[in-house]
C-alpha beads as a LAMMPS data file, in Angstrom:
LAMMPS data file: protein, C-alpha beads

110 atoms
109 bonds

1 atom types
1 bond types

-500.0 500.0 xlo xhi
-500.0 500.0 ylo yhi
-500.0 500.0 zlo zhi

Masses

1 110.0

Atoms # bond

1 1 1 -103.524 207.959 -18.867
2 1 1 -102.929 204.704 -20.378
3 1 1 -105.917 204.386 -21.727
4 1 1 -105.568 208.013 -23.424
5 1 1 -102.098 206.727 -25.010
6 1 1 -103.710 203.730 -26.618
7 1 1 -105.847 206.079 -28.425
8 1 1 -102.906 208.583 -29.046
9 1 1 -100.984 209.070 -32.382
10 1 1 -97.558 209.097 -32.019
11 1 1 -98.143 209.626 -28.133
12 1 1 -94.923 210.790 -26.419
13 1 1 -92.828 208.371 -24.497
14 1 1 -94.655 207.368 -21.189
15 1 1 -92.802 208.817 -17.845
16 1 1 -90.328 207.072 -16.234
17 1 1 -91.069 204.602 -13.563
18 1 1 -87.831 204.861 -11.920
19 1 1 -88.011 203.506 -8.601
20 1 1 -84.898 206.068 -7.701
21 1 1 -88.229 209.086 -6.468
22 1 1 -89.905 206.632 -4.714
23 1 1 -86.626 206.114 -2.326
24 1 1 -86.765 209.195 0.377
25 1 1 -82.801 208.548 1.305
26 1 1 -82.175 209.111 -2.648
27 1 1 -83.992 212.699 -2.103
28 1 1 -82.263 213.558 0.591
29 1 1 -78.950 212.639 -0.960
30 1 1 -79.803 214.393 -4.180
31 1 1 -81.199 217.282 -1.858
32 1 1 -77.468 217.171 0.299
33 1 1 -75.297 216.602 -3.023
34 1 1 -77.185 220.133 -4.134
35 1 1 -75.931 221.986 -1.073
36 1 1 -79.254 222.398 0.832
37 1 1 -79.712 220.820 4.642
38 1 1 -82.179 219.729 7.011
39 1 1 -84.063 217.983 4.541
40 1 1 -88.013 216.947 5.570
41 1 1 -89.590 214.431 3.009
42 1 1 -93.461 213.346 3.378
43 1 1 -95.240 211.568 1.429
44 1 1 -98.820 212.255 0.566
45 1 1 -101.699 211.217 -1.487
46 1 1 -103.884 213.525 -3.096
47 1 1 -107.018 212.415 -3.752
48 1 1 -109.120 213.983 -7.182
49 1 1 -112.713 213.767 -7.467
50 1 1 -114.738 214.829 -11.126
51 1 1 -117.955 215.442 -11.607
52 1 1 -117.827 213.093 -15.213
53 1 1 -115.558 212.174 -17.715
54 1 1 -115.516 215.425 -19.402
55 1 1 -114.419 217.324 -15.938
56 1 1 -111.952 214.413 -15.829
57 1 1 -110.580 215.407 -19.219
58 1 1 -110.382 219.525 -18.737
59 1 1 -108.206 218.387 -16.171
60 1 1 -105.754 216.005 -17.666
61 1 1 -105.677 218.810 -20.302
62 1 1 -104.886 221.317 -17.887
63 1 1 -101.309 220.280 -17.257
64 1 1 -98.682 217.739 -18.826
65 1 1 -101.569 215.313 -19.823
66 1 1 -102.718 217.499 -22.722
67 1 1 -99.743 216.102 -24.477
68 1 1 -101.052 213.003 -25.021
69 1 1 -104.937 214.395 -24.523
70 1 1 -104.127 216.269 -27.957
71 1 1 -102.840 213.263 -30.098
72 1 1 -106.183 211.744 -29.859
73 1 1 -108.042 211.923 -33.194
74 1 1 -111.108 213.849 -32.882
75 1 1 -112.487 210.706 -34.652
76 1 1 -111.119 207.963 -31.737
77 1 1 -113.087 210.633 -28.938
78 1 1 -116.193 208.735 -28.240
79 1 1 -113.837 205.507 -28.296
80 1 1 -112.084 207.207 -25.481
81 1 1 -115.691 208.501 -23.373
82 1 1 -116.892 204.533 -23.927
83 1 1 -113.400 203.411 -22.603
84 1 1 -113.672 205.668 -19.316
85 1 1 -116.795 204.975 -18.401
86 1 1 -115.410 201.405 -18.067
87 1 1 -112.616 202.901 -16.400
88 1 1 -114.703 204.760 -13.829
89 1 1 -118.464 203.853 -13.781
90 1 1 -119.159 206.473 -11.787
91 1 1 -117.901 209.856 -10.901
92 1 1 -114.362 209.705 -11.894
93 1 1 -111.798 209.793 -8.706
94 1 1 -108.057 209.347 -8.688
95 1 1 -105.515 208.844 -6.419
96 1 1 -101.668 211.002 -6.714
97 1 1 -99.344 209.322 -4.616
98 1 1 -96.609 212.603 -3.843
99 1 1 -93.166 213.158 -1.962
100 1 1 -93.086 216.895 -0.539
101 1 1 -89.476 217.649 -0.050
102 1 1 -88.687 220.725 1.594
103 1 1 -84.968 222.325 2.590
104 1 1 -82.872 224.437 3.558
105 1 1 -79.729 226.572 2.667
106 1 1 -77.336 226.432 5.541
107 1 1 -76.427 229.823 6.654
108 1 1 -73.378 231.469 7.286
109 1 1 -70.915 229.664 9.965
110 1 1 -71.298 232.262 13.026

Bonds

1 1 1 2
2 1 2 3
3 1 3 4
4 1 4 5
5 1 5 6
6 1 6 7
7 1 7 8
8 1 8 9
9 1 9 10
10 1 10 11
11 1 11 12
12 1 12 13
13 1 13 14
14 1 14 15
15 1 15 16
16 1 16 17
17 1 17 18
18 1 18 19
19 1 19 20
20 1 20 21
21 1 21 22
22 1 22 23
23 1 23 24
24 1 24 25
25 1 25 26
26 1 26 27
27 1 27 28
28 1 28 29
29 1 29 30
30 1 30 31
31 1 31 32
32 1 32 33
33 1 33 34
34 1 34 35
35 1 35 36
36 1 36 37
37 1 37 38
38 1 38 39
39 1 39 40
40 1 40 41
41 1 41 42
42 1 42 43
43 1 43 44
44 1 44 45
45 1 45 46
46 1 46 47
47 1 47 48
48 1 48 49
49 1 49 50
50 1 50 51
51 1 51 52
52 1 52 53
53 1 53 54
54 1 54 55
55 1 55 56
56 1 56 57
57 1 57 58
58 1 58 59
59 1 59 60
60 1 60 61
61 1 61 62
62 1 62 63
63 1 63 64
64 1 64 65
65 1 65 66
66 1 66 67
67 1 67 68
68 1 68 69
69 1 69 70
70 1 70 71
71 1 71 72
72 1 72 73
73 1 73 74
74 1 74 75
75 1 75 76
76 1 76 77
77 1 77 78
78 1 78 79
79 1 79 80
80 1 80 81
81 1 81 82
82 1 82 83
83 1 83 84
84 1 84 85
85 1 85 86
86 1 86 87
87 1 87 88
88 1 88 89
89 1 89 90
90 1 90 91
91 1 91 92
92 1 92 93
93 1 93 94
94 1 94 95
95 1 95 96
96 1 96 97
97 1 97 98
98 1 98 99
99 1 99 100
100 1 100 101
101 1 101 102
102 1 102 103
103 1 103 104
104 1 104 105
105 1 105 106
106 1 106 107
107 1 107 108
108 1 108 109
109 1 109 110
């Protein structure tokens, strides 16, 4: 993704990189403070194979990446292909590092 920013006109701001979702007692607070209980965090990684570059790019274009996947001048798109097959020599694969959180709302007191 940073790679497709470079290329990017006026890309929109990058995400945060607030530390405060990679701390599972913050989520369970923030879970608590919004009235749900029994809060269950995992974290997983999801792991995303392509079959090239082009797969690659349907699928950052398939979600929130096609915001910056858009700003790319038709003109810069070969500089991008050149700059992920640097990126990935081979069949493209990323990882997703991801907190499931999953609660409850307390029932009535019986």
């Amino acid at each position: 993704m940073k790679e497709i920013g470079r290329l990017a006109v006026d890309p929109p701001r990058p995400p945060s990189q607030d530390a405060t979702f990679q701390n599972e007692d913050w989520l369970r607070e923030a879970v608590a403070a919004a009235g749900f209980a029994g809060t269950v965090v995992t974290r997983s990684t999801v792991r995303s194979d392509f079959r090239d570059r082009d797969h690659f790019l349907a699928w950052v274009g398939s979600h929130a990446g096609h915001q910056v996947l858009r700003r790319v001048p038709e003109q810069r798109r070969p500089e991008l292909l050149d700059a992920l097959a640097t990126i990935f020599p081979g069949r493209p694969s990323i990882s997703t590092r991801i907190h499931l959180v999953v609660a409850g709302k307390p029932g009535p007191a019986t």
